[in-house]
C-alpha positions in Angstrom: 0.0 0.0 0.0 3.2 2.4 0.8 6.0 2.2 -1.3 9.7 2.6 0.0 10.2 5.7 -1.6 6.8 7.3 0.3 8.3 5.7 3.7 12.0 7.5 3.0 10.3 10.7 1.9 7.7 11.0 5.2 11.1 10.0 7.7 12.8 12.4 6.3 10.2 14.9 6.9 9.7 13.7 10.4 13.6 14.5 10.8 14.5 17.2 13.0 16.9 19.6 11.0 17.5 22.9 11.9 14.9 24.8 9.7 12.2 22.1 10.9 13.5 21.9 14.6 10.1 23.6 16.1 8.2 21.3 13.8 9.8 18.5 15.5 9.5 20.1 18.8 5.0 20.4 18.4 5.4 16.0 17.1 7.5 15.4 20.0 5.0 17.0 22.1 2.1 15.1 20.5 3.8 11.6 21.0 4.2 12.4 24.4 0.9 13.3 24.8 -0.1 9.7 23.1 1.7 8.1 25.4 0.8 9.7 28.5 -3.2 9.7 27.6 -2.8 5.8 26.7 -1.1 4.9 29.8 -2.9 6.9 32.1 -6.1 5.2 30.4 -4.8 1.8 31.1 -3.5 2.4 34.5 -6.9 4.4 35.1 -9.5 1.4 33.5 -7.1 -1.4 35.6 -7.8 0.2 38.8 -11.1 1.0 38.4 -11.6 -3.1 37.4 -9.5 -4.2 40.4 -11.6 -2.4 42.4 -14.7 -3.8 41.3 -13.3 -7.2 41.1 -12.0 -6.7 44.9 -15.4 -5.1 46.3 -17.5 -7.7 44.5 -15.6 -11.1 46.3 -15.6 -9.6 49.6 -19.0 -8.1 49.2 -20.3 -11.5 47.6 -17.7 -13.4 49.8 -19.5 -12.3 53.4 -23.0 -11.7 52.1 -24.9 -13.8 49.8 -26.5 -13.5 46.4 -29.8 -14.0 47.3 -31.9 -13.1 50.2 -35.2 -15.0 51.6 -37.1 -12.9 54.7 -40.9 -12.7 55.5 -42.3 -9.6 55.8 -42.8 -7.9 59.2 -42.6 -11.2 61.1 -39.5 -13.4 61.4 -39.1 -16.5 59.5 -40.0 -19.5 61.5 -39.9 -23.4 59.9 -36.4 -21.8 58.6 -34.8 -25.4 58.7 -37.3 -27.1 56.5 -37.1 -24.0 53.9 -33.1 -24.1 54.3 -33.1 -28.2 53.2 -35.7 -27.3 50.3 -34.1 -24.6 48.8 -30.6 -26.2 48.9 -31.8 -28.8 46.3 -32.2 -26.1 44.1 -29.6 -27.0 41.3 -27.7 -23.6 41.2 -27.8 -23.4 44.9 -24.4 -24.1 46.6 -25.2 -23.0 50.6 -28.3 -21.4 52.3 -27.3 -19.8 56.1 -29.8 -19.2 58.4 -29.2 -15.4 59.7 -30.0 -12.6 62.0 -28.6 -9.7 62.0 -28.7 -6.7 64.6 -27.0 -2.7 65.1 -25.2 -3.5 68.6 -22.5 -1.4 70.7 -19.6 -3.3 71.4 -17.5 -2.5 74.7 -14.2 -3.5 76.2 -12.4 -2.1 79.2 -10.2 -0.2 76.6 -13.0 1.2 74.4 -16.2 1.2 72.9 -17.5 1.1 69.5 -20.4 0.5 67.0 -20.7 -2.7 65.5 -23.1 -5.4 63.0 -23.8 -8.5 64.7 -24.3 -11.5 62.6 -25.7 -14.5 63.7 -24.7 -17.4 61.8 -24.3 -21.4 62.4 -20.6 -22.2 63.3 -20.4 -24.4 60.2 -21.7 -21.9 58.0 -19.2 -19.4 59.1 -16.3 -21.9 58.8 -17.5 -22.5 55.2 -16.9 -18.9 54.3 -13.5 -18.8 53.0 -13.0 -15.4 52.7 -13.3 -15.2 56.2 -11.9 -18.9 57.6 -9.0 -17.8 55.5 -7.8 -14.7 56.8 -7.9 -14.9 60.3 -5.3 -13.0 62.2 -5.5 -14.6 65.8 -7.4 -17.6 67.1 -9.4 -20.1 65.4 -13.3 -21.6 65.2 -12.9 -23.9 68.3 -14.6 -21.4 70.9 -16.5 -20.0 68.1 -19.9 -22.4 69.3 -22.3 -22.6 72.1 -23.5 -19.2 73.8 -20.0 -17.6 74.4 -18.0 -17.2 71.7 -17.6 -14.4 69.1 -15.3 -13.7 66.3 -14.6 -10.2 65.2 -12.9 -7.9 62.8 -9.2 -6.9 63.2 -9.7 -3.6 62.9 -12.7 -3.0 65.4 -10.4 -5.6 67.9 -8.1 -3.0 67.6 -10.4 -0.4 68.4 -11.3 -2.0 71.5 -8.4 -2.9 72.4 -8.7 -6.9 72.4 -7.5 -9.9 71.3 -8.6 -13.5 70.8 -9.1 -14.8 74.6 -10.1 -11.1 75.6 -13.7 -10.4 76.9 -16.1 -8.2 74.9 -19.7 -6.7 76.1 -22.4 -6.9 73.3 -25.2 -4.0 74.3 -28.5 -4.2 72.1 -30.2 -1.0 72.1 -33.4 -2.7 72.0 -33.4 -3.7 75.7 -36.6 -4.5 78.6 -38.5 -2.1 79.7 -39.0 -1.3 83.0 -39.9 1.1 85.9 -37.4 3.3 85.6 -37.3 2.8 81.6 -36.0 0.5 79.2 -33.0 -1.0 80.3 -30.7 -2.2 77.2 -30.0 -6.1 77.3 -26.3 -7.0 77.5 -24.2 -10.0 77.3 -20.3 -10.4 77.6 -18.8 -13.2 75.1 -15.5 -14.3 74.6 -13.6 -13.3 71.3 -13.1 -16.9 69.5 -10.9 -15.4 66.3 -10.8 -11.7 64.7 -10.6 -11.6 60.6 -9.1 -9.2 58.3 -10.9 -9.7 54.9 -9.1 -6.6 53.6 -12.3 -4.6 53.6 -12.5 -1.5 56.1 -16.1 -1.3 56.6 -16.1 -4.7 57.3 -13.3 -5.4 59.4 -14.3 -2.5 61.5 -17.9 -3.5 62.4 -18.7 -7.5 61.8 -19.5 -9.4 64.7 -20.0 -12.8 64.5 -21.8 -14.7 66.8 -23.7 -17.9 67.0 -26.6 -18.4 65.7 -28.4 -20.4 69.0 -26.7 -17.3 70.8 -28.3 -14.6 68.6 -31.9 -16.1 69.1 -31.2 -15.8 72.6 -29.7 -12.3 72.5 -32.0 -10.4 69.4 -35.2 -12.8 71.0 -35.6 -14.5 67.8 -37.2 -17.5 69.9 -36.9 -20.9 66.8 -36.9 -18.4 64.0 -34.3 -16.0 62.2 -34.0 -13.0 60.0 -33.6 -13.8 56.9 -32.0 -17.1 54.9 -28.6 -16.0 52.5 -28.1 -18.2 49.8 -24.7 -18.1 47.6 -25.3 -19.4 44.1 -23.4 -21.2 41.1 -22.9 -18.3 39.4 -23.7 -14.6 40.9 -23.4 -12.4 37.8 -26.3 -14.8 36.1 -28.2 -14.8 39.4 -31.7 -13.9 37.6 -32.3 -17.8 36.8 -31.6 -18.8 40.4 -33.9 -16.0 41.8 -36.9 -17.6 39.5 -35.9 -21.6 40.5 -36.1 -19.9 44.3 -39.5 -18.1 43.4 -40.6 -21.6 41.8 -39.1 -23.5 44.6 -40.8 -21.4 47.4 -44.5 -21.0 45.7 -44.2 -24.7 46.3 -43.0 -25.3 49.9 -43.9 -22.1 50.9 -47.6 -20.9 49.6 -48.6 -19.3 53.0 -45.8 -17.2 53.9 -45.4 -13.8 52.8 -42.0 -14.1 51.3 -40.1 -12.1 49.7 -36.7 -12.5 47.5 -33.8 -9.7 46.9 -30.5 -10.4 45.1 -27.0 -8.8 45.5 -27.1 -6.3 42.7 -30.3 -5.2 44.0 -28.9 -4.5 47.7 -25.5 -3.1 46.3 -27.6 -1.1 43.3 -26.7 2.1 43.7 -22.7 1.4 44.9 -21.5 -0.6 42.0 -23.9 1.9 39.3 -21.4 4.5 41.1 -18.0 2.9 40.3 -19.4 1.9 36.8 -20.5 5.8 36.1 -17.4 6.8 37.7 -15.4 4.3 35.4 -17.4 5.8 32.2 -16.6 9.2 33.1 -13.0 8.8 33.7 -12.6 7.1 30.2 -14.3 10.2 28.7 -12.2 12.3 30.1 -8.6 10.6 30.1 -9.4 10.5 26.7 -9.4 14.5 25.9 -5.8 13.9 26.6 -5.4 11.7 23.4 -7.9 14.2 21.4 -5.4 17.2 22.5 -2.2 15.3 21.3 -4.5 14.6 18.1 -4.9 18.1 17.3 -1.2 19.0 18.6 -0.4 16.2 15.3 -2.7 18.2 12.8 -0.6 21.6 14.1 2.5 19.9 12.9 1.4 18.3 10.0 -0.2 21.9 8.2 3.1 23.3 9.3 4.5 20.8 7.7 2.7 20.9 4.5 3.6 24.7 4.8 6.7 24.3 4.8 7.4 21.6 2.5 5.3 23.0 -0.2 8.0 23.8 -2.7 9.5 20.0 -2.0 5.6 19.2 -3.0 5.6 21.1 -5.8 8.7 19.5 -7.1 7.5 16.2 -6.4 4.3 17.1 -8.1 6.6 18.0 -11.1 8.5 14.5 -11.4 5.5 12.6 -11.5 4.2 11.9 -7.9 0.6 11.4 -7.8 -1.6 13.3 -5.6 -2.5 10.1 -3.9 1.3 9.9 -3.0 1.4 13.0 -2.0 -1.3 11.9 0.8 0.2 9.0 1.8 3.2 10.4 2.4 1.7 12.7 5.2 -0.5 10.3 6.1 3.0 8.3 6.9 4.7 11.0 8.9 1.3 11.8 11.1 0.2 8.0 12.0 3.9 7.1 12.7 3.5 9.0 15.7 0.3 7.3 16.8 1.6 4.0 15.9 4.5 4.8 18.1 2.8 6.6 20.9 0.3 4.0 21.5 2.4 1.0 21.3 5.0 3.2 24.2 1.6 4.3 26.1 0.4 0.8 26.4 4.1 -0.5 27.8 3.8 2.1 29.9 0.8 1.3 31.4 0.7 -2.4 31.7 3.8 -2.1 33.7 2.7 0.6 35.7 -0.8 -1.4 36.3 1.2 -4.6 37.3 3.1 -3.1 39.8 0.7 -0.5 41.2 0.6 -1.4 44.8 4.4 -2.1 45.0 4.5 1.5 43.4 2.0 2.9 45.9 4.2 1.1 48.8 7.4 2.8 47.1 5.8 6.2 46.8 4.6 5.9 50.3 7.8 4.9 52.0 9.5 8.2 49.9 7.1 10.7 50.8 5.8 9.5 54.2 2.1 10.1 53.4 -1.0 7.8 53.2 -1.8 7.7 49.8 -4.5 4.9 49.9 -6.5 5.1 53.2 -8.7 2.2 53.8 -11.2 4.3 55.7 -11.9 6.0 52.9 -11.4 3.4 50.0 -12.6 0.5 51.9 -9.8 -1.3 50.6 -6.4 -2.1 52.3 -4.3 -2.9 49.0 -5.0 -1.1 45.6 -5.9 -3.0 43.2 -5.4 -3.3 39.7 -7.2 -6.0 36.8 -5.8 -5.2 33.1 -8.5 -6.6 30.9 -7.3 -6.8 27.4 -10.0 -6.1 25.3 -9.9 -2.7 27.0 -6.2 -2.9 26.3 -6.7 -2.9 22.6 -9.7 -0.4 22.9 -7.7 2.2 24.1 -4.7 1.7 21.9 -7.7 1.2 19.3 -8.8 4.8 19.8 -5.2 6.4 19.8 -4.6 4.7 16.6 -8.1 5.9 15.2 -7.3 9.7 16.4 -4.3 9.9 15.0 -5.4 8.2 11.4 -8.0 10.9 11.2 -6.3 14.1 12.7 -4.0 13.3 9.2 -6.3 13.2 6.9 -6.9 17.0 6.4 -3.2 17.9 6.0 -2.6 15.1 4.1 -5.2 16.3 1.5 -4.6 19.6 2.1 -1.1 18.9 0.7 -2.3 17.0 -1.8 -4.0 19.7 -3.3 -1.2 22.3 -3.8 -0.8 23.9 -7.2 2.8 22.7 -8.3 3.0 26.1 -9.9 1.7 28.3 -7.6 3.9 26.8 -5.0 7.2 27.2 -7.5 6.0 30.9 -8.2 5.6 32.4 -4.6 7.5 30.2 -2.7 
């Protein structure tokens, strides 16, 4: 499609002699500009995927994908509808639950926390969290005593596996002299650190024998949470639970609500959030776009007696566009595949840069207070890879088209005459 002699001609263009040297100076600038708006993309679009990826296990990992509760009454016969529902074929576990707002005190502090009554097995089945405990183990977790807890609100309190904590419902007994809130000291089994902030600094686990006795949910529970094959497709295992539960269940008022709707407006804000960012990252790669078209008429401008010339030995107009064509997508071509290096190492290595940074300015840069993640996270997807380098490339191809046949359409003459 190029011939060598259209390849030599648009090089030697590019070139950066001294009468061209500002020419040079505006294309250097625009592959810069590729390569920074490229990688920043990547790096930007990795992140933003790593922390969805990252929010959605440990979200899905301590909560399940589907949630059974009747309304305005607790669920009673919950053992029978547990053993029901768990021969539904895209059903992996169903956990009976209650859960309750509780303060929890220590002789070193006191803080707000989420109990979460749940059968020892079930909670030992959890990975996420049987996984990543930082002191003690399941063995005390059973019975009415023991508890396990997140790291982080340990530390607030001040305790340790062994240690004593007070649970304090705010939903206490009345009587003469008021309501008086109920109150129970357990024993802290295990604490967890799933890597989640809001998590690790309120979860309380307790029992699930103990949380009827604590939240008086006398033979019945909350709600049932029921983890699925395949969470992302979870519409076909709501409708087999519907099915399952018009079946077993015809009396009960039940209702049914999955993940994405209880995390609706959370994840819609990372995904608009993600949209937006793309958008805008991407004037960076439309401003290095117009910085090429700047060089390129000057360019044309200044090359048009060597046009002309050319013109007069027999190059075609066509050649005449290719040529610039040559010297204007070069610099895409090069800036996108330097932007995309650029960013997949950067994107690989984020958190170990983040730790670097860190340690060589002395600041947080990534609190987990605020990002609810301990670790940044990065995914590189690769179809976004080639999307982004696909729109550089794009760009670039059409900020050349108007000087390219802009030069192809000097007048060989008029060119000679007044140039």
């Amino acid at each position: 499609m190029f011939s060598k002699a259209e390849w030599m001609i648009a090089g030697r263009y590019m070139g950066a002699r001294r009468q061209e040297s500002f020419i040079s100076i505006i294309a250097g600038f625009s592959l810069l500009g590729i390569v920074l708006g490229v990688a920043t993309l990547i790096i930007v679009l990795s992140v933003m995927n790593g922390f969805r990826t990252e929010l959605l296990d440990r979200v899905l990992g301590l909560n399940g994908h589907v949630s059974v509760y009747e309304n305005r009454q607790p669920l009673t016969d919950f053992v029978r509808l547990a053993d029901e529902l768990s021969s539904v074929g895209t059903v992996t576990a169903v956990t009976p639950l209650i859960v309750g707002q509780v303060l929890a005190k220590s002789d070193n502090g006191t803080a707000g926390a989420l109990v979460r009554g749940i059968r020892p097995e079930d909670l030992a089945a959890r990975s996420i969290v049987a996984e990543n405990l930082v002191s003690g183990s399941f063995e005390q977790f059973r019975g009415l005593e023991g508890v396990v807890l997140g790291d982080k609100l340990a530390n607030r309190l001040g305790i340790r596996a062994g240690d004593q904590v007070t649970i304090i419902s705010p939903e206490g007994t009345a009587g003469p002299f008021g309501t008086i809130p109920r109150m129970k000291t357990f024993a802290v089994a295990a604490t967890f650190d799933v890597g989640m902030y809001e998590y690790d600094n309120t979860f309380v686990f307790m029992p699930l024998e103990a949380a009827q006795i604590f939240f008086r949910y006398e033979n019945s529970v909350q709600e049932l949470e029921i983890l699925v094959i395949e969470p992302d497709a979870v519409d076909f295992s709501v409708a087999l639970l519907a099915a399952k539960l018009r079946t077993i269940a015809a009396d009960k008022d039940l209702r049914i609500t999955d993940w994405r709707a209880r995390n609706l407006a959370f994840f819609n804000a990372l995904e608009v959030e993600r949209n937006v960012m793309f958008l805008i990252l991407t004037l960076i790669i439309i401003v290095a776009a117009f910085n090429i078209i700047s060089s390129l008429i000057m360019l044309v401008k200044d090359k048009s007696e060597d046009i002309a010339i050319l013109r007069t030995m027999g190059a075609t107009k066509g050649m005449i566009t290719r040529i610039f064509i040559i010297a204007g997508a070069s610099i895409g071509v090069i800036g996108a595949g330097l932007g995309t290096g650029l960013g997949l190492l950067i994107a690989l290595n984020i958190e170990s840069l983040r730790q670097w940074l860190e340690g060589l300015t002395g600041q947080n840069l990534f609190a987990d207070e605020i990002y609810f993640l301990s670790k940044l996270p990065a995914e590189v997807n690769g179809s976004e890879v080639a999307l982004v380098g696909g729109v550089a490339l794009g760009l670039t191809f059409l900020a050349t088209l108007y000087p390219s046949w802009r030069a192809a359409r000097i007048d060989p003459i008029e060119a000679l005459r007044y140039g």
